[in-house]
C-alpha positions, 0 to 999 in steps of 0.5 A: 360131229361137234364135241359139244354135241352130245351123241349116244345113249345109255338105257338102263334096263330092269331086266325083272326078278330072273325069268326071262320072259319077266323083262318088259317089251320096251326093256327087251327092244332096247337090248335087241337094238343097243351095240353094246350091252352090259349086264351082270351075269351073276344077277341077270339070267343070260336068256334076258341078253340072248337076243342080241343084233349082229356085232353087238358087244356083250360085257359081263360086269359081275367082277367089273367097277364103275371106273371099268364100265365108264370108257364104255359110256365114252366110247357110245358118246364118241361113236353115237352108240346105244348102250343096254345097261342091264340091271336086275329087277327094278334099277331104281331099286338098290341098283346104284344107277345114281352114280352111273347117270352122274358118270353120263351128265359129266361125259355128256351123253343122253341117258333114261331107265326103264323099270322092271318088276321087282323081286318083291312083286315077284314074290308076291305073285308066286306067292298069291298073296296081296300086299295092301289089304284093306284095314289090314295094310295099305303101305309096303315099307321096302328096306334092308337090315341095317348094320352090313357094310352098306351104311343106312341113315341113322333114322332108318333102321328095322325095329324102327319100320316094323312098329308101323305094322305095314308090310315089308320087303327085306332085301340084302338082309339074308346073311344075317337072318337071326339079327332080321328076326330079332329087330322085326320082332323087337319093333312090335311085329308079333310072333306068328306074322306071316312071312314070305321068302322067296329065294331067286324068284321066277328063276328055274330053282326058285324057292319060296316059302312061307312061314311065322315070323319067329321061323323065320331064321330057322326056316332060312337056315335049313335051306341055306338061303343067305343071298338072292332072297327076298323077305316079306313080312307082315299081316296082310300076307295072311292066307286066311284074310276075309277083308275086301275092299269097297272098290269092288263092293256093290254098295261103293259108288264110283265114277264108273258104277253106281252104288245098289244101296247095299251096306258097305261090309268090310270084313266077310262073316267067318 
């Protein structure tokens, strides 16, 4: 084979929030077909790569560095291989994917991601609760505390997010709850915003809890949650919401309805 070729491929799988019936169809295929899957064991349910073809080569990454997993990716190149990598919920999400996809431009082998669910979505749906409501929120913000040993950009910080009023997911921010509280309430969120915490969603020892947000540090403090847990705050995840939208409204008009001449009402009667 010419070695201007290039042969193999790398997939980057979201492999979802933890339970292993949550992994999209594509996802699982690709992990059913690939000869070598590299997944993280400390993040990744061991059901997600249970499924492996015959001879396929299973690499636990939890302790390995980028620099580890790269003759891998030349290994594929050389011996036209697939390669699984599995990343936990969604890889575009906090899932340095960006510098492995540069590692294959430069080795010169194919490469494309499949998403996966999200551990905010997960939360969300345990939950039961909507995160756009109308007239209440229609923007989800998705960031982390700054201030850890992950740089953030000088314009993206917590308290400066929260003064839109939208909702957010925290993620990488456990460790550091009462610092999280304190800027979430210093942007402008008032005292009794709802939140949602939702440790190791979709996992067998899932824990999701709700609570006002000036709990919230001592909620997650009572239960020792300072990693694997995601945050979400804000006044849509309110259970007493009334509002509805027009889209399902009889007097909304759309492609695919007619309107019945009904006043459009957003907000129901208490």
């Amino acid at each position: 084979m010419s070695a201007a070729t290039p042969a193999g491929e790398v997939v980057f799988v979201g492999a979802g929030p933890g339970a292993s019936d949550l992994i999209t169809v594509r996802g699982a295929a690709v992990i059913a077909a690939a000869d070598i899957v590299i997944w993280a064991s400390s993040l990744v349910d061991a059901g997600i790569v249970a499924n492996l073809k015959p001879g396929a080569l299973l690499v636990d990454s939890a302790s390995a560095s980028l620099e580890e997993i790269t003759p891998l990716y030349e290994r594929a190149r050389d011996e036209g291989l697939l390669v699984a990598r599995v990343h936990t919920g969604d890889p575009s999400i906090y899932g340095a994917t960006a510098e492995q996809r540069r590692v294959c431009d430069q080795l010169g082998i194919a490469h494309r991601t499949i998403p996966g669910v999200s551990a905010f979505s997960a939360a969300a749906a345990v939950a039961d609760a909507e995160i756009t409501v109308p007239e209440v929120s229609q923007s989800l913000i998705l960031t982390r505390l700054e201030g850890g040993r992950t740089p953030m950009p000088d314009r993206e910080t917590v308290r400066g997010f929260a003064a839109h009023g939208a909702t957010m997911a925290l993620y990488l921010s456990a460790a550091r709850n009462k610092v999280l509280q304190a800027e979430l309430m210093a942007g402008g969120y008032p005292a009794d915003t709802p939140c949602i915490v939702g440790y190791r969603v979709s996992w067998p020892d899932q824990l999701l809890l709700r609570c006002r947000l000036d709990e919230l540090s001592a909620t997650m403090r009572e239960h020792k949650l300072w990693k694997h847990t995601v945050v979400l705050v804000g006044p849509a995840l309110a259970e007493t919401s009334t509002t509805r939208s027009h889209l399902y409204h009889p007097g909304f008009r759309h492609e695919f309805r007619a309107a019945d001449g009904s006043e459009l009402i957003t907000k129901e009667p208490q």
